[in-house]
C-alpha positions, 0 to 999 in steps of 0.5 A: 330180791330179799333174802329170807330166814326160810330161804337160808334155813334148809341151806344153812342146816345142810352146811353147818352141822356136816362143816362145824366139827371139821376146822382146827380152830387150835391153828389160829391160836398156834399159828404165829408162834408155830409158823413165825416165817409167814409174817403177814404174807399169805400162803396157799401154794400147799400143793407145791410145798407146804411149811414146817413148824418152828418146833419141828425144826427146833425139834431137828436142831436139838436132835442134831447137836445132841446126837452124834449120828455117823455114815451108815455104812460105817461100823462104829457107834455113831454109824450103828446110832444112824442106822438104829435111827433110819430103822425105826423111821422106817418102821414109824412111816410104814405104820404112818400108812397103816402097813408094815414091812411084812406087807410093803418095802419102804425105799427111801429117795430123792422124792416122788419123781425118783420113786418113778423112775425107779420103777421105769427103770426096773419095771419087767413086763414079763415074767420071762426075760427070755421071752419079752415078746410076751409082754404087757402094756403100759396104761396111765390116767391123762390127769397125771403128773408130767413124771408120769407121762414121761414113764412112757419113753422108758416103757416104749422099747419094753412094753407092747402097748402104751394107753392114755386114758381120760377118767370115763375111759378109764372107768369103762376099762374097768367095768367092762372087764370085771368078772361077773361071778365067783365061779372057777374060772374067776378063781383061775383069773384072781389067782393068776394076779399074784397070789398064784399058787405053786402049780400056776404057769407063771412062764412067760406071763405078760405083766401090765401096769397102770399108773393114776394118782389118788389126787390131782394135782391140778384140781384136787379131784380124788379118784377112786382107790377102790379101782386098785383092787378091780385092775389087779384082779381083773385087768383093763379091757383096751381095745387096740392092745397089741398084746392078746390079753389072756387068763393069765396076764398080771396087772399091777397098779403104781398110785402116786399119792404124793399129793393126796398123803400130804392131806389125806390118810393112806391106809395100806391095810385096805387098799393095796396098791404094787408101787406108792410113790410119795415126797415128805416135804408134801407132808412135811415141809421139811426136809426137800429131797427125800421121798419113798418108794412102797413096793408091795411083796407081790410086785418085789420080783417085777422089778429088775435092776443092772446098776449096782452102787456102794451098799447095795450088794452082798458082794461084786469082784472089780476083775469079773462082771460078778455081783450079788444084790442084797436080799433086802428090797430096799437095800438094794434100790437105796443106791449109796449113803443115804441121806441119814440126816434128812430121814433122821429129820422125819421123826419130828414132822410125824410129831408134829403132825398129830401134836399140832395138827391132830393128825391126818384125818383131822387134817383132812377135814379141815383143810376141806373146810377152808376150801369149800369156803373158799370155793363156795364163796368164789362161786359166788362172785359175779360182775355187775351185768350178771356174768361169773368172774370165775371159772372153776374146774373139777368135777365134783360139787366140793361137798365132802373130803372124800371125794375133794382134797385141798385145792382150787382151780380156777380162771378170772374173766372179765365182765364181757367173759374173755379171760384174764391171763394167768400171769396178771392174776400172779403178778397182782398176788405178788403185789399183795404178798399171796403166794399161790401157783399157776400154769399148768402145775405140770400136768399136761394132761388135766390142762388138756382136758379142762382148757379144752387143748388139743395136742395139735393146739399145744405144738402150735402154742410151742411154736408160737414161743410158749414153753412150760413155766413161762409168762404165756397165759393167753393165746388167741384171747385163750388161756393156757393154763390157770389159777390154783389156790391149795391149803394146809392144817395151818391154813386159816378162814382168815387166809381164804378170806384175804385171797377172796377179797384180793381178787374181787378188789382187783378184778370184779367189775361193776357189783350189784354189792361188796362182797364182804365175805363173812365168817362161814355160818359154821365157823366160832371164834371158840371151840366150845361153843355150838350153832344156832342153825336158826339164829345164825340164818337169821342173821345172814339173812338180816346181814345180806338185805341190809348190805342191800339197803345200804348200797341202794342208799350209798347210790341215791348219796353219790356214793356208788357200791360203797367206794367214794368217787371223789379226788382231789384233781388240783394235785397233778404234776406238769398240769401245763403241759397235760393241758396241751395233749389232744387226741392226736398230740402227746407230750412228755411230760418226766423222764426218770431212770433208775440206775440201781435197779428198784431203787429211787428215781432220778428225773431228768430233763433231757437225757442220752439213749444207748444201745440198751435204753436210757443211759446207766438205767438199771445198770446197779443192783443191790445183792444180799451176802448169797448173791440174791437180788434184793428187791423192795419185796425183800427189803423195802427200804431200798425206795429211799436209797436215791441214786444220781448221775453226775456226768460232769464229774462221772459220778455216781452218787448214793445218798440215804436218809440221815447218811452222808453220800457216796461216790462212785466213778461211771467208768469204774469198769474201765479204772477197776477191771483188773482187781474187779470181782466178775459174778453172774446173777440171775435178774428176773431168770436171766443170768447176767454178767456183774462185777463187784463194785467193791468193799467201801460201798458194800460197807456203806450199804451194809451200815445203813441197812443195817444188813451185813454183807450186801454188795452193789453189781454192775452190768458188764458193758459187754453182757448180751441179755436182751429184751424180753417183748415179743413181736407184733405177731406175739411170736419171740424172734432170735436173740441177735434180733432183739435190743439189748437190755440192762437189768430192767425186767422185760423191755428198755423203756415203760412208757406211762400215760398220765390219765391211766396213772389218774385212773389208777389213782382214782381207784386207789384212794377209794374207801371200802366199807369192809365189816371185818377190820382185823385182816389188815394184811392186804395193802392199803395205799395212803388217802393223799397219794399224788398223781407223781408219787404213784407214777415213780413207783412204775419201773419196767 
């Protein structure tokens, strides 16, 4: 039916005052200077890790070679300029979260996962060593990170109960263990949480923990921080603790808020959780591998440390068990040299922070910006006969930053609502140069809860050969993990967009009309300008009826959702041959190898079959000057790089537009195994055993590349990595059952179906009709592809 103005309005009013202040329209004008690694690739992996800036590192570099920055354990001027140095970033970080050091203990870490164990490691459950009978329990949200989760095999011996609770659980354990009044007893009980005073009991005290983040991970949902205050003054009401919970019990609160700082400010000064665990490069981008642990005074003497390392004492004698810590928290938990250069670093990204991006509470809005109109919009999208594409998980309507971070999650069905495995959604992403994240995220627990996994579904799951971070995405037509899209302060509309029409290009079967995916109807190209709430619904409306009227049209013309259905079918390879298949009769028609791995085809009549497929097919491989396998994502002029097969003479021969040719033996590992140089690769995440083909090719590959130091392997004969393919049952079998394989990706042979590749083709020279012609970064395919061209660029 038509849209109209009046029907749009109130929708519009709603979304395009609260939206339009929100978006950093600065980024779009900074972000090709500021952000030059991105090129024309799209990035929103943001939850894994975000991207620094040019002048940030710039920033480092500069710092690095002006200042002279010594160990901090040292005692000269350079040491004393590191430790000044650390000082004041510490300072910086603390009031970063709105705290300070009279407050919190801010110890510096490997990152958000050391910062766990730390407090695994050390957390007491007793006030009372000498009575640990007396102990708490252990409770954490089941929508937590796997470090998390894995707090729970330390605590086992220590504590007298652990609890996993989903959110209604958890929320329930709460309310119902709230004080209701401010009378004497309640006094007695907020007392005994921490801020005791001197004539409090406090031997043989039990002292729980809960542990929950303040965004996760894997929807983006944020939970409420208010329920650190309720638990420490109140505690949990668990039903079939061991423990018999009592006035003076003590509950702490652990918050791992290393997904929600990177998006969201964290002020320390309101809520004040024991232990904040955190990784900068989530911020930051730069540097990896450093994080914090913040420990608030009333949670210092909770945590009982036995390891000591250089830096941590005040003295220890080798020929006695006898140290002292030092008294400083953080110097005693910061076990040996810091990494000083690294947190020297962190001063230029809290520059950055509000130099680009206007700091975190205008970050926050407008990362939410950009995913509400990446979410609303895939909401949206529905096959032909009505059913969604998507299924979007969380819990909330996606209205406010308050309540949502910058993360979507989702998975893909089919127009018949089964579901499209995770690893096809990448593997079409990575063809269209989007980075984003899939599986489980690992968090176990919300992938449990939203793909309805049951833990005895789980263990059948790892029987049957999935193991996380694997390939794996359906069982029994049922997924085992999703999609997750998550944005940053450099993030555009432009990015949200592009990811929205890949997956309507790829994967939206049939629509009723081409989603074009307008600007939001609060989004301007300048900053200056205000909305017209009643023009700009007047627009949409006129915009959407003549989408409408001119799909009608394109029908009544042959022209079917704007896409032209017509090919040129004269431009067909061994057409002679084709005509000969039948239903029950097929022909092969080519056969190509490959014997550099993603180089040219080399098209054979006839060829020998080995133990690990086509004889010499995917036995080279180009690596770059770190031992990196070049692929034609990295370097795409590697397609023009034919190579031959000369058996007669056993050779190998290169050859290269504009350059002569190059030779090599076949048995080069029999003649050259003696001076050879024997590497190990790693080729789609199996490590392969190589030699080195040499300096004269390496010379000859360099020059035409016009790439210093790229080397050419090969496969050792006697390497033992095997096909990646499972059995008919889907189950993977024992190495020494399956074929051997070369550097192909999973199996020895790809076998192709000609009308599948004229489908395809058929597809591919379609034209769209899209209004929005500056996002040229999705790749288009040439108008005149032929059948073969398109079949040669297939390789298993």
């Amino acid at each position: 039916s038509e849209f109209t103005t009046s029907r749009l309005l109130d929708f519009v009013r709603s979304v395009a005052m609260a939206t339009t202040n929100m978006y950093n329209y600065s980024i779009e004008k900074l972000r090709t200077d500021e952000f030059p690694h991105l090129k024309n690739s799209v990035y929103v992996d943001h939850a894994g890790a975000t991207l620094f800036s040019k002048s940030q590192i710039d920033a480092v570099h500069q710092d690095l070679i002006s200042n002279l920055y010594g160990n901090p354990h040292s005692h000269n001027t350079s040491s004393k300029l590191a430790t000044d140095t650390i000082d004041q970033i510490r300072y910086r970080l603390l009031k970063f979260f709105n705290t300070s050091h009279n407050e919190y203990s801010l110890i510096f870490t490997a990152g958000c996962t050391a910062s766990l164990k730390i407090v695994a490691d050390c957390f007491s459950f007793s006030s009372d060593k000498k009575h640990p009978e007396a102990s708490g329990v252990f409770c954490f949200l089941d929508d937590n990170h796997t470090s998390v989760q894995g707090m729970r095999e330390v605590f086992a011996e220590r504590c007298s109960g652990i609890f996993c609770l989903d959110e209604n659980e958890l929320k329930t354990a709460i309310d119902s263990h709230l004080p209701v009044d401010t009378t004497e007893s309640g006094s007695k009980h907020q007392l005994s949480n921490g801020e005791a005073s001197s004539s409090v009991d406090l031997q043989s005290t039990p002292q729980s923990l809960l542990a929950y983040p303040a965004q996760s991970n894997f929807s983006g949902k944020k939970y409420p921080l208010e329920w650190i205050k309720q638990v420490q003054e109140a505690g949990l009401n668990l039903s079939g603790s061991r423990n018999k919970q009592t006035a003076s019990e003590r509950w702490f609160v652990l918050l791992d808020a290393a997904g929600f700082v990177s998006t969201s400010r964290l002020n320390l000064s309101e809520i004040k959780p024991d232990f904040v665990t955190i990784s900068f490069y989530k911020i930051f981008g730069y540097p990896t591998g450093l994080g914090a642990l913040l420990v608030h005074k009333r949670a210092w003497n909770t945590l009982s440390k036995q390891y000591f390392s250089g830096g941590t004492v005040a003295m220890s004698t080798a020929k006695e068990r006898f140290h002292v810590f030092r008294d400083t928290l953080h110097e005693k938990f910061e076990d040996g040299t810091l990494p000083f250069l690294s947190i020297i670093s962190l001063r230029h990204g809290l520059d950055v922070i509000n130099k680009l991006a206007g700091g975190m509470d205008k970050i926050s809005e407008h990362i939410f910006a950009v995913a509400q109109y990446f979410h609303h919009n895939l909401q949206q999208l529905h096959h032909g006969n009505g059913n969604p594409l998507a299924q979007i998980y969380g819990d909330i309507d996606f209205q406010s930053p308050v309540g949502q971070g910058g993360i979507v999650t989702f998975n893909l069905k089919r127009s018949d609502g089964k579901f499209i495995g995770f690893a096809e959604v990448d593997k079409f992403a990575q063809l269209h140069d989007i980075h984003l994240r899939t599986g489980c995220f690992c968090n176990i627990g919300a992938c449990q809860r939203y793909l309805n996994l049951s833990s005895k579904l789980i263990k059948d799951n790892f029987a049957a050969g999935h193991v996380c971070g694997d390939n794996v995405d359906l069982i029994n037509g049922l997924p085992t993990g999703a999609v997750r899209v998550s944005f940053a302060y450099m993030s555009t509309i432009a990015d949200a967009r592009v990811c929205l029409r890949f997956i309507a290009d790829s994967f939206l079967e049939q629509p009723t009309a081409i989603p074009t995916f307008p600007d939001p109807v609060w989004y301007r190209s300048s900053g200056g300008d205000t909305v017209d709430v009643q023009v700009v619904a007047e627009k949409v409306a006129e915009k959407i009826n003549g989408i409408s009227e001119k799909n009608v049209s394109s029908k009544e013309n042959g022209v079917v959702n704007g896409f032209h259905r017509a090919i040129n079918k004269g431009e067909i390879t061994a057409a002679s041959v084709s005509k000969t298949c039948s239903e029950t009769v097929r022909k092969v028609t080519d056969i190509c190898l490959y014997p550099v791995k993603s180089c040219g085809a080399f098209r054979v009549s006839e060829w020998e079959m080995c133990s690990k497929g086509l004889l010499y097919d995917r036995e080279w491989v180009l690596v770059s000057d770190t031992g990196v396998v070049i692929g034609q994502k990295r370097e795409p002029r590697i397609c023009l790089l034919s190579p031959c097969i000369d058996l007669s003479r056993r050779k190998l021969i290169l050859s290269f537009p504009g350059a002569s040719s190059f030779e090599l033996p076949l048995d080069q590992e029999e003649e050259f195994d003696a001076m050879a140089s024997l590497c190990t690769n790693k080729v789609c995440g199996d490590r392969v055993n190589t030699f080195d083909c040499g300096d004269a090719v390496s010379e000859w590959l360099s020059k035409n590349f016009e790439t210093s130091g790229i080397r050419l392997l090969r496969q050792q004969s006697d390497d033992a990595r095997t096909s990646k393919l499972k059995d008919k049952d889907n189950i993977n079998t024992d190495d020494i059952d399956k074929p051997k394989l070369s550097m192909a990706n999973e199996s020895q042979l790809l076998l192709l179906s000609r009308s599948s590749v004229r489908g395809l083709q058929k597809k591919m020279v379609e034209i769209k009709d899209v209004d929005d012609a500056d996002d040229t970064r999705l790749p288009t395919a040439p108008a005149d592809i032929t059948e073969d061209n398109l079949m040669l660029r297939f390789r298993g």
